[in-house]
C-alpha atoms as one frame of an Amber mdcrd trajectory, in Angstrom:
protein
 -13.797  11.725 -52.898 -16.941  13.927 -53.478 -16.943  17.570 -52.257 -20.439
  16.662 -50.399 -18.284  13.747 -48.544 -15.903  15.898 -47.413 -18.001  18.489
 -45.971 -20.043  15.554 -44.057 -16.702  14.346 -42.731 -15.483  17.623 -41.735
 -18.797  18.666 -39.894 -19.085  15.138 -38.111 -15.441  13.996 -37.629 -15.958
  15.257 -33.669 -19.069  12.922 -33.285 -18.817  10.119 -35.307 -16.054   7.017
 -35.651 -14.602   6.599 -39.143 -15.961   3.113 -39.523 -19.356   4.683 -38.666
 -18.952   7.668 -41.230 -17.669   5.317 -43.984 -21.215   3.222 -43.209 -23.316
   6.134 -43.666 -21.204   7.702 -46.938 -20.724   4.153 -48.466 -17.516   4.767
 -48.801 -14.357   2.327 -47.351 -12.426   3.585 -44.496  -9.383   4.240 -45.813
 -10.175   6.874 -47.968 -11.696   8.778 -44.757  -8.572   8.378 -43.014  -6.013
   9.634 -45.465  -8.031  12.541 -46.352  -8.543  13.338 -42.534  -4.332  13.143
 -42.319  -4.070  15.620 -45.149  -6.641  17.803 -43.729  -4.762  18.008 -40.311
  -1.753  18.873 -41.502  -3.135  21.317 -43.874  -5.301  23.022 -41.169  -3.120
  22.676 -38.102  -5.672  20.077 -36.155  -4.180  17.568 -33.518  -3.133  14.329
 -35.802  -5.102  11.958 -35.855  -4.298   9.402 -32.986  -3.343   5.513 -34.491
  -3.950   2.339 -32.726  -7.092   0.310 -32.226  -9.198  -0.105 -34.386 -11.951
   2.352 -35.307  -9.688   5.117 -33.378  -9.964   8.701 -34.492 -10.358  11.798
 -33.061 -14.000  11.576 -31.926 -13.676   9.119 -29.878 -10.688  10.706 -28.196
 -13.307  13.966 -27.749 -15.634  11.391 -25.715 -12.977   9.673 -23.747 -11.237
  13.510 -22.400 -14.892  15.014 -22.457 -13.936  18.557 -20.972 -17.691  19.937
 -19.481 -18.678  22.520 -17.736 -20.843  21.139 -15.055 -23.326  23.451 -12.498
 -21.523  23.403  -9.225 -24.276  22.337  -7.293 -24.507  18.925  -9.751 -20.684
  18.136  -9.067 -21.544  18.611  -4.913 -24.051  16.210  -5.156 -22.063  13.988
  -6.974 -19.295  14.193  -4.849 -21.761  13.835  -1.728 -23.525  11.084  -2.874
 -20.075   9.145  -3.755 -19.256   9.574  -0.579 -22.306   9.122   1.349 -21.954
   5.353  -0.718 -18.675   4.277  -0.176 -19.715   5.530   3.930 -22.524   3.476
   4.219 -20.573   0.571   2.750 -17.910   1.224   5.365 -20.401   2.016   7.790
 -21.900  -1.432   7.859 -18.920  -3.096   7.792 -17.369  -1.166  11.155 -20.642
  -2.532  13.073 -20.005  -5.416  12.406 -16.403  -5.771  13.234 -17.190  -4.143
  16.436 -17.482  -6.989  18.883 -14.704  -9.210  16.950 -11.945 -10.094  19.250
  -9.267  -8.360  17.028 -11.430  -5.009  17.060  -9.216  -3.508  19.738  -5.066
  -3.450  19.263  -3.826  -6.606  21.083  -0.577  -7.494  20.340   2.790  -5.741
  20.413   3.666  -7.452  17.108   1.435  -6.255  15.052   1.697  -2.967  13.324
  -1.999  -1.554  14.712  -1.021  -1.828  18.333   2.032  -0.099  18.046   0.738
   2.957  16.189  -2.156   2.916  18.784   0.184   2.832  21.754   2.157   5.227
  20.373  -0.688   7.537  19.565  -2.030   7.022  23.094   1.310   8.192  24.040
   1.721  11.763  22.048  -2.407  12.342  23.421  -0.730  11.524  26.778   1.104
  14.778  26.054   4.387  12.747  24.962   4.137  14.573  21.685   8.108  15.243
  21.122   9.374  11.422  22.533  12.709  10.437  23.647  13.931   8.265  20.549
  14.035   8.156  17.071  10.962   7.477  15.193  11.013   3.490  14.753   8.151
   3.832  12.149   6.522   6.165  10.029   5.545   8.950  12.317   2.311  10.867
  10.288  -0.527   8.379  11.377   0.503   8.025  15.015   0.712  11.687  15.166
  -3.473  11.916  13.292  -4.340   8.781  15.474  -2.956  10.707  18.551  -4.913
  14.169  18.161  -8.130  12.397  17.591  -7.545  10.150  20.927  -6.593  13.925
  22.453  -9.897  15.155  21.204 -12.323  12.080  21.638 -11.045  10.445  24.414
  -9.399   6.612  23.467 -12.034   5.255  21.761 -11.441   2.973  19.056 -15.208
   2.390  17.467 -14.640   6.589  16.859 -11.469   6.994  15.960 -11.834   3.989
  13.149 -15.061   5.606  12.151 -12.927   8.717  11.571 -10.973   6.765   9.479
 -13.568   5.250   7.258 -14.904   8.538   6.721 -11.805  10.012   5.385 -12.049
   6.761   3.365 -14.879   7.913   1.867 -13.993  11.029   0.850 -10.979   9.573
  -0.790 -13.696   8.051  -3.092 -14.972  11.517  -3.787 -11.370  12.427  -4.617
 -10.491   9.535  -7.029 -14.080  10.636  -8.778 -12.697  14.610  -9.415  -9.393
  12.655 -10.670 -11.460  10.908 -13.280 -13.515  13.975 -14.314 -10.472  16.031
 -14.365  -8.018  13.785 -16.787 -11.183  11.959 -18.665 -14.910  12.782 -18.307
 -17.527  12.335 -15.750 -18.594   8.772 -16.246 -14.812   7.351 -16.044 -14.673
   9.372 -12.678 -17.981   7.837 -11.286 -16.932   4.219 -12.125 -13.477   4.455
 -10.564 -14.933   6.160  -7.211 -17.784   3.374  -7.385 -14.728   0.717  -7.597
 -12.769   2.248  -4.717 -15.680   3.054  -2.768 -16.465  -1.198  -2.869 -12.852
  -2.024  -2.721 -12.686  -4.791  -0.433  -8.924  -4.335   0.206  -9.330  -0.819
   1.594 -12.541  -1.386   3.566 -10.712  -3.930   4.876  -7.351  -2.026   6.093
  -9.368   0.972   6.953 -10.748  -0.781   9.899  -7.359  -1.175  11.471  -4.563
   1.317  12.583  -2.362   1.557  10.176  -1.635   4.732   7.789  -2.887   3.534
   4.162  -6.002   5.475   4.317  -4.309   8.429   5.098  -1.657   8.125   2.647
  -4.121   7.756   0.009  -5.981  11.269   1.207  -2.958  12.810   0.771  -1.966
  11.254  -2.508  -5.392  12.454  -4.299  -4.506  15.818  -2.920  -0.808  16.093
  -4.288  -2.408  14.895  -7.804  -5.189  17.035  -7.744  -3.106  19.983  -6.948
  -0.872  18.859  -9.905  -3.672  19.119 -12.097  -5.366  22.610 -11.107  -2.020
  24.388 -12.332  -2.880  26.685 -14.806   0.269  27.967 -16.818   2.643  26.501
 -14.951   1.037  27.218 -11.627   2.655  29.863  -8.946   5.331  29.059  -6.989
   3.083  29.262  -4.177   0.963  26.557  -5.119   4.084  24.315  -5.772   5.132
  24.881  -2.670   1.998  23.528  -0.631   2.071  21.116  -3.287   5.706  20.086
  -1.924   4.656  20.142   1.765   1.923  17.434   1.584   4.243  15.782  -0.333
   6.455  16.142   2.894   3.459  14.507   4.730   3.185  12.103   2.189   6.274
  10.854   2.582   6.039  10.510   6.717   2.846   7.836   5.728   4.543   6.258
   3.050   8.045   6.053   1.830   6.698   5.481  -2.413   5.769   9.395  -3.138
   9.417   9.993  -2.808  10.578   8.258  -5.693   7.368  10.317  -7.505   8.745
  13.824  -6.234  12.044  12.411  -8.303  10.012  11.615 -10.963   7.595  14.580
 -10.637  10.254  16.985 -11.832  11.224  15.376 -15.050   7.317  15.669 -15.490
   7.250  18.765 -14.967   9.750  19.900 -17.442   7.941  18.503 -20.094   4.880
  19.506 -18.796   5.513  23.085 -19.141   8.154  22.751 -21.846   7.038  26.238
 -22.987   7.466  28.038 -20.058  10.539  30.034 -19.210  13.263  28.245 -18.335
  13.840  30.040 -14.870  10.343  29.991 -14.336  10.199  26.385 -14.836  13.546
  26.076 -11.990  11.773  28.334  -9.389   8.753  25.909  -9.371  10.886  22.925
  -9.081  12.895  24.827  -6.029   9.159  25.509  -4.603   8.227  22.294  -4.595
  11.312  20.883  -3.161  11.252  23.582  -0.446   7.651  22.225   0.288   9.104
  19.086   0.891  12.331  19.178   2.328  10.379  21.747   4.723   8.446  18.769
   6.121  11.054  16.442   6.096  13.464  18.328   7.556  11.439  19.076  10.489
  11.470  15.882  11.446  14.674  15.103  10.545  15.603  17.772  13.587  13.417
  16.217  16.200  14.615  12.661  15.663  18.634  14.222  16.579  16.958  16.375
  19.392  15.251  13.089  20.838  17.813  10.571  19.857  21.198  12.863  18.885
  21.097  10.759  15.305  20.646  11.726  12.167  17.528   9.529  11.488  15.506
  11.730   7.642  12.309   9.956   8.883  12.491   6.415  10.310  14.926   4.152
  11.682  13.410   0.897  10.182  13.890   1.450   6.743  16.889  -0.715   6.573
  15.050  -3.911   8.338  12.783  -3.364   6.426  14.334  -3.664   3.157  16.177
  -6.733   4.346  12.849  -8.287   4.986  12.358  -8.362   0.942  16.358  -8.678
   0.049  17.601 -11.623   1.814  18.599 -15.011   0.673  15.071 -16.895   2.300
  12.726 -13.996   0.842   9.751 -14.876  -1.603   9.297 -11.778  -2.374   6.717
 -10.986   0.448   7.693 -10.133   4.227  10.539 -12.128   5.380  12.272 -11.720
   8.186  15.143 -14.768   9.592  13.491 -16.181  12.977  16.388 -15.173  15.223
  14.896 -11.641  13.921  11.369 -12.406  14.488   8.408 -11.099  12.731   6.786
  -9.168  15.355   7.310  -5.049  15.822   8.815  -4.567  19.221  11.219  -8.307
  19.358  12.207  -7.233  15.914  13.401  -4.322  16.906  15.459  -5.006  19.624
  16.366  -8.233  18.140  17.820  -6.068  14.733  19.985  -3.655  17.443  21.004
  -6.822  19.412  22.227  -8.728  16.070  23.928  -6.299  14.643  25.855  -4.936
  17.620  27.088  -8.649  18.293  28.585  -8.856  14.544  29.630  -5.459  14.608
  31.514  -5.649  17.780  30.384  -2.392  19.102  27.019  -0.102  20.477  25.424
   1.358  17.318  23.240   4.004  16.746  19.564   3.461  15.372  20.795   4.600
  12.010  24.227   2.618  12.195  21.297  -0.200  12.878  19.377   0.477   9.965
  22.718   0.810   7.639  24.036  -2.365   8.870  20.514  -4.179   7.390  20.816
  -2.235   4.601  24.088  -3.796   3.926  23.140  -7.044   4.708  20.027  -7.168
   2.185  22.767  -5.202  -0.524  25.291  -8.210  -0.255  22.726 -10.862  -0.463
  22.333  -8.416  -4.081  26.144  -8.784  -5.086  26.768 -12.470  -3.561  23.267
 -14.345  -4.985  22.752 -12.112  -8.401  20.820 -15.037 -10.058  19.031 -15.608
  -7.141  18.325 -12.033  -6.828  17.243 -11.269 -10.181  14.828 -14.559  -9.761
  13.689 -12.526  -6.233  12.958  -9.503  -8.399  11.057 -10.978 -11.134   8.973
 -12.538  -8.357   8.187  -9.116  -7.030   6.964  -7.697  -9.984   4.807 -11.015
 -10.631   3.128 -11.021  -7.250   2.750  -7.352  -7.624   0.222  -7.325 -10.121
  -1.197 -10.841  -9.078  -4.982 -10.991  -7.990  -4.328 -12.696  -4.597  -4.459
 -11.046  -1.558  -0.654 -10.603   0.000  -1.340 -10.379   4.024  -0.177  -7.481
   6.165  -1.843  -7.666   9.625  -3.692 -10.846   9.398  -5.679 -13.008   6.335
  -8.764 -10.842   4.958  -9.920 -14.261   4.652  -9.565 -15.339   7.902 -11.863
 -11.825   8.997 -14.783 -12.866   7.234 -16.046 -15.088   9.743 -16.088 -11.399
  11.530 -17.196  -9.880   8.664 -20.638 -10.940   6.244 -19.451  -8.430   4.184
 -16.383  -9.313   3.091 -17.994 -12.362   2.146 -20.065 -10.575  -0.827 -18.664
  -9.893  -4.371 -16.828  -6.567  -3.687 -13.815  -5.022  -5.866 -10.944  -7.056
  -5.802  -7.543  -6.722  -7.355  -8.241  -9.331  -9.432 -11.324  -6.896 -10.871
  -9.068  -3.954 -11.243  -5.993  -5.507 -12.347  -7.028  -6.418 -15.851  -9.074
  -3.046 -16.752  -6.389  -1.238 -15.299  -3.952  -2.757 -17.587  -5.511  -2.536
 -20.825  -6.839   0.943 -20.028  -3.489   2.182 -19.207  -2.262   0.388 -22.461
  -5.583   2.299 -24.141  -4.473   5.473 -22.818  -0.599   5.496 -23.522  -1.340
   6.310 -27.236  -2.592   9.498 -26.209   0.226  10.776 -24.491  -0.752  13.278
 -22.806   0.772  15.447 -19.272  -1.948  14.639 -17.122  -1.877  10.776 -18.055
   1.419  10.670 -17.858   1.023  11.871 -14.439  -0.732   8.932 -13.586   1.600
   6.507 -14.883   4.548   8.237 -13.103   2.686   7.510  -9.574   1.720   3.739
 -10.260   5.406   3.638 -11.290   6.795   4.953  -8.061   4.740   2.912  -6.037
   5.810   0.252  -8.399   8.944   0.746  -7.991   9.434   1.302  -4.071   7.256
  -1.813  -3.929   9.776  -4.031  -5.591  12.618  -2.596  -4.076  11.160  -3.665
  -0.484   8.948  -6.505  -0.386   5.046  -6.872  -1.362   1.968  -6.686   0.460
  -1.833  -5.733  -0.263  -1.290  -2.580   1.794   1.911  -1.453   0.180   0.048
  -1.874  -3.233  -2.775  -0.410  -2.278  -1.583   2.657  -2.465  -1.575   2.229
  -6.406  -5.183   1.277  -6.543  -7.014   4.438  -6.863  -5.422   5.425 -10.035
  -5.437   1.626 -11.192  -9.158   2.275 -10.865  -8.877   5.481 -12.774  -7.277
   3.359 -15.920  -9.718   0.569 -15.427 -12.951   3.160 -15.711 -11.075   4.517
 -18.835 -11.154   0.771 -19.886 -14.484   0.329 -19.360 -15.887   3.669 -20.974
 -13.547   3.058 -24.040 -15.558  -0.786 -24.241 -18.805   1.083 -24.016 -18.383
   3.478 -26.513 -16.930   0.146 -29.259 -19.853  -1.185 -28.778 -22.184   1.918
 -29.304 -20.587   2.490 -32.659 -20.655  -1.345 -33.123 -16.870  -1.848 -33.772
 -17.432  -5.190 -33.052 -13.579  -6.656 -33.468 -12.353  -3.755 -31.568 -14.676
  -4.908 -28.744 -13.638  -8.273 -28.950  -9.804  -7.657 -28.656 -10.943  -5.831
 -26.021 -12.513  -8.617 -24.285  -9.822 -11.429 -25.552  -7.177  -9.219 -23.764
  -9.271  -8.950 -20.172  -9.398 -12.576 -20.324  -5.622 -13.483 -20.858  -5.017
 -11.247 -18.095  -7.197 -12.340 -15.716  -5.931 -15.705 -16.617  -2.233 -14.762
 -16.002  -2.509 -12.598 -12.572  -4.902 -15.183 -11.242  -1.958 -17.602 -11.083
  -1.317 -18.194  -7.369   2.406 -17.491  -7.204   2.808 -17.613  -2.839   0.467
 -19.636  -0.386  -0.831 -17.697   2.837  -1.852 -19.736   5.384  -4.238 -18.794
   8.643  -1.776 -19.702  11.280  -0.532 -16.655  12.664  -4.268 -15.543  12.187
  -5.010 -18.677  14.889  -2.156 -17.961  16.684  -3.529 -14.855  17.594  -6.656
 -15.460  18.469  -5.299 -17.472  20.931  -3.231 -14.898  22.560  -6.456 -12.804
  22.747  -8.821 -15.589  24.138  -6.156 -16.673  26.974  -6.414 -12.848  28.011
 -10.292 -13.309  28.454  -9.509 -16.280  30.410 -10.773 -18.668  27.580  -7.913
 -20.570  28.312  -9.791 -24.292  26.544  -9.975 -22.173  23.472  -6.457 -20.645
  23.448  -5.006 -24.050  23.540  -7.363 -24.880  20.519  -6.128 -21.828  18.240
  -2.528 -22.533  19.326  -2.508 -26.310  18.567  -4.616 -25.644  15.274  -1.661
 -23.151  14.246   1.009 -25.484  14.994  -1.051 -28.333  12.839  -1.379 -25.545
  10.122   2.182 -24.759  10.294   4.483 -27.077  12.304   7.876 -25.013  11.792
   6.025 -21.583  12.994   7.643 -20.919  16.594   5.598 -18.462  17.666   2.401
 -20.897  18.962   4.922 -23.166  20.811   5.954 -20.001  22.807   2.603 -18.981
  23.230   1.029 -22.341  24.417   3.905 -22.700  26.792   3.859 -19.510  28.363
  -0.287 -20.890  29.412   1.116 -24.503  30.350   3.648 -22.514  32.805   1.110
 -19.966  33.782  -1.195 -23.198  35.071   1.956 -25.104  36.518   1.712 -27.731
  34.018   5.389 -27.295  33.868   6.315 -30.415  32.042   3.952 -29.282  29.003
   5.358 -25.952  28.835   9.103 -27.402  28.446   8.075 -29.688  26.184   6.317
 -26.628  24.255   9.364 -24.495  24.833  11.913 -26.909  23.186   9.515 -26.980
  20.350  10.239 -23.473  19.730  13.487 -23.589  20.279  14.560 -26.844  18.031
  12.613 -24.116  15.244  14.582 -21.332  16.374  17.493 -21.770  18.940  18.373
 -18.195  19.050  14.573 -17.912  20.388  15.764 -15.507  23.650  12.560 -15.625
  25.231  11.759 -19.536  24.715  15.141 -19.876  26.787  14.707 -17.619  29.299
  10.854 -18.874  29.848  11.956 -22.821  29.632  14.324 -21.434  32.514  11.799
 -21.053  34.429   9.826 -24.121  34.030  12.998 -26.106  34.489  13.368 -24.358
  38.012   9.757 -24.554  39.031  10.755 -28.897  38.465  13.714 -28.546  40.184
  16.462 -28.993  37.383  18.208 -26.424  38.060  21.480 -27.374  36.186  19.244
 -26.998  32.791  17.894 -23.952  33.735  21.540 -22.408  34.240  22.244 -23.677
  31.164  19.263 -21.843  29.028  19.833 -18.474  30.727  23.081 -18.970  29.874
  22.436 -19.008  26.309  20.287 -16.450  26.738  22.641 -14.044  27.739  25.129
 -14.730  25.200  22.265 -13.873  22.497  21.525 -10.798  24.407  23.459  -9.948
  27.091  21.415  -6.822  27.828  19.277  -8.649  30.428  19.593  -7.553  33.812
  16.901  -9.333  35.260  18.357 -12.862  33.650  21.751 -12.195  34.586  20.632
 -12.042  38.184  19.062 -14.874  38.509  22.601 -16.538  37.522  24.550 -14.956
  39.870
């Protein structure tokens, strides 16, 4: 090689590709490479980085472009992300506003009991008299801003879109800080038109929150300077504490986080290294702990957080699961009858009154030796997890974001999907692993966790959301690294590129489960019959039960009207539908009770309460009526 060919490459090796050097100098590409290997070993220079095609050095300098921006430029930035993904929110609370599902409803479902239980704690019940049944952050955020505004639910979800908005503006400093500024303005542009999390952020439930606080704990991560003080790793550890009391996944990434951080700071002092690990455990265990107290003041149990954890992971470990939520129906799906129907169950096998942990154990146990009995069926359970984890189909929570866009015109346009982010992400964090560096690493170690904790419950868009904003990191890094192929016209790099997005589009497209609308219906109905709409209550309940003949739940519902009018023959007849679905269905008997009584058969009345009481024999107001 020439002298005036080295000195070219050495002076533009930060710039320019070596396909696009080897153009210029005529020469082939090999002979650019091996002299750039001797020349970094010789002069001490990072190695070279192998891989794609076309890779080298310069564009690693592009994708981790460290800049020193004007502060007022990165405020506006951040502003104007937010002020974005706020308008888009914005829009999309007015016009959920006058839906009938706007306002909490229904004791099942998740949102009404964290907004009866904040309405509670801004009651002033802010210590309670039980062990938290539920993860107790959100309630506790939900409750001051009731305290402070009043209930109101248009302000206290515009509250939370805001703070969804800002989480934008977080995942875009995320981006600058590991990459450059244009990955971080593409992955707050994809979360900020994420239909997913426009979508959950309009009811009450914690994901939004959880999110906040996840940015934070990463961003934190990332400011250390030499190892950080163990002051800093200390508040780091305390909003991981509140981390945890939103969701349960950043506790597998504080395990995690401390392997990181060994190798992070491999360089540091060894006892310097263990007091920031004690910090940051102090930080959490702080939080935790604190908690941990109040639920034995309030309950006398030792409850860490929740009570429901072991339901809860029964409802993805059982023998019926699909890897979703699945609960048996003698359980029942929603909140409150699941709860009572968990305590009731398991004190009639155990023989004995239990404790809301001995509760949560005993589930535990039962989704463990479904593990040890079924292994073939549980490894076929697992694999199923991980598949509908990174599938592109929506995985329902509260109700069918499919079902809301009748509510909704704008969940009806071409927003960010999983199925968008999925892909990018994928090949980006496949991109990036080559590189191999602390703060990517990071980022892999908290889609891991949440990965993880997923599988080892069940799956659901809002569980998985919680992955998303750092999936959207990866997929921006995707994108950028595309952009910059086809700048420097590395054609076949470009087109692997593109042949990869495809087959994986192609793959997580495949609809593994089938969601139907009928508890969406079903629901509707239970709202309409409270306006009195009591024509279109029997609609949605009969259009459920035509969607989904084995679902109980409408039966119930459309009986308790019939009964309610005095049609009593059509509420038995609806009653005995739930009940040939699910026979351990305690209310169904009690309620067909009383229709039998109102038509004078009083013999099969007897006979239901009866039953009822053996299934739960804590019924004082049933029992009466027997004696």
């Amino acid at each position: 090689m020439k002298p005036e060919h080295k000195k070219y490459i050495l002076e533009n090796v930060s710039t320019k590709s070596v396909s696009q050097m080897a153009r210029e100098l005529g020469i082939k590409e090999r002979k650019i490479r091996k002299f750039l290997e001797r020349e970094n070993i010789k002069s001490g220079r990072p190695a070279m980085v192998k891989g794609a095609p076309g890779e080298d050095t310069g564009l690693e300098k592009k994708i981790f472009q460290k800049k020193t921006y004007p502060k007022l430029a990165e405020i506006l930035i951040f502003s104007a992300i937010v002020a974005i993904a706020f308008l888009i929110r914005w829009i999309y609370l007015e016009q959920i506003k006058t839906n009938p599902f706007f306002v909490p409803f229904y004791h099942g479902l998740d949102d009404y009991l964290y907004d009866s239980w904040a309405q509670s704690i801004a009651a002033g019940n802010v210590i309670g008299k039980e062990v938290f049944y539920g993860l107790p952050l959100y309630p506790y955020f939900l409750g001051f801003v009731y305290f402070l505004f009043g209930y109101n639910v248009f302000t206290a979800k515009a509250i939370q879109f805001f703070i969804g908005s800002v989480n934008c503006g977080l995942v875009y400093l995320i981006g600058r800080k590991i990459f450059n500024r244009p990955i971080g303005i593409i992955a707050a542009l994809a979360l900020a038109a994420f239909s997913t999390d426009i979508y959950l952020e309009g009811f009450f439930v914690s994901s939004f929150l959880a999110i906040f606080l996840n940015c934070v704990i990463i961003l934190l991560i990332l400011s250390m300077k030499e190892g950080g003080s163990p002051a800093k790793w200390l508040i780091t550890g305390v909003v991981v504490g509140l981390s945890a009391l939103a969701n349960g996944s950043v506790l597998i990434f504080l395990v995690l986080l401390i392997f990181w951080i060994y190798s992070a700071f491999k360089g540091m002092n060894k006892g310097r290294l263990a007091s920031r690990v004690a910090a940051l455990l102090a930080g959490a265990v702080l939080v935790v702990s604190a908690v941990t107290v109040r639920n034995y003041a309030a309950g006398k149990d030792f409850v860490p957080i929740t009570a429901h954890a072991g339901i809860t992971f029964y409802a993805g470990n059982n023998p019926l699961s699909d890897g979703s939520f699945y609960l048996p129906r003698s359980v029942g799906t929603s909140v409150i009858d699941s709860k009572k129907n968990t305590r009731v169950i398991a004190e009639r096998v155990s023989g004995k009154a239990l404790k809301p942990s001995e509760v949560s154990r005993f589930w535990f146990g039962q989704g463990t030796a479904f593990m040890t009995k079924e292994p073939v069926k549980f490894l076929r359970l697992t694999v199923n997890k991980v598949l509908l984890f990174w599938n592109a189909h929506e995985i329902p929570d509260i109700l069918p974001m499919a079902f809301f866009e009748r509510y909704a015109p704008l969940l009806k346009l071409p927003l960010v999907s999983f199925a968008a982010v999925c892909p990018f992400a994928l090949v980006g964090m496949f991109i990036c692993f080559r590189y191999r560096r602390p703060d990517i690493i990071l980022l892999y170690i908290f889609i891991g966790s949440v990965f993880l904790s997923t599988v080892i419950y069940f799956v659901n868009s809002r569980y998985r959301l919680m992955a998303v904003p750092f999936l959207a990191v990866f997929s921006a890094a995707a994108i950028y690294w595309l952009y910059l192929k086809i700048m420097d016209r590395q054609w076949r790099a470009a087109g692997w590129f593109l042949a990869a997005i495809i087959v994986l589009f192609a793959l997580t497209n495949v609809r593994i489960l089938r969601f139907g609308t009928e508890q969406a219906h079903n629901n509707l109905g239970i709202i309409l019959k409270r306006q009195g709409l009591y024509d279109e209550a029997i609609a949605e309940y009969k259009k459920a039960i035509e969607l989904r003949p084995d679902y109980d739940s409408p039966y119930f519902n459309l009986g308790l009207l019939y009964l309610e009018q005095g049609h009593y023959e059509e509420a038995a007849d609806c009653f005995n539908g739930a009940l040939r679905i699910n026979p351990d269905f305690v209310k169904a008997h009690n309620r067909i009770g009383d229709a039998y009584m109102k038509m004078g058969r009083g013999e099969e009345a007897m006979f239901h309460w009866e039953r009822s009481l053996e299934l739960d024999p804590d019924q004082p107001d049933i029992r009466r009526l027997i004696e």
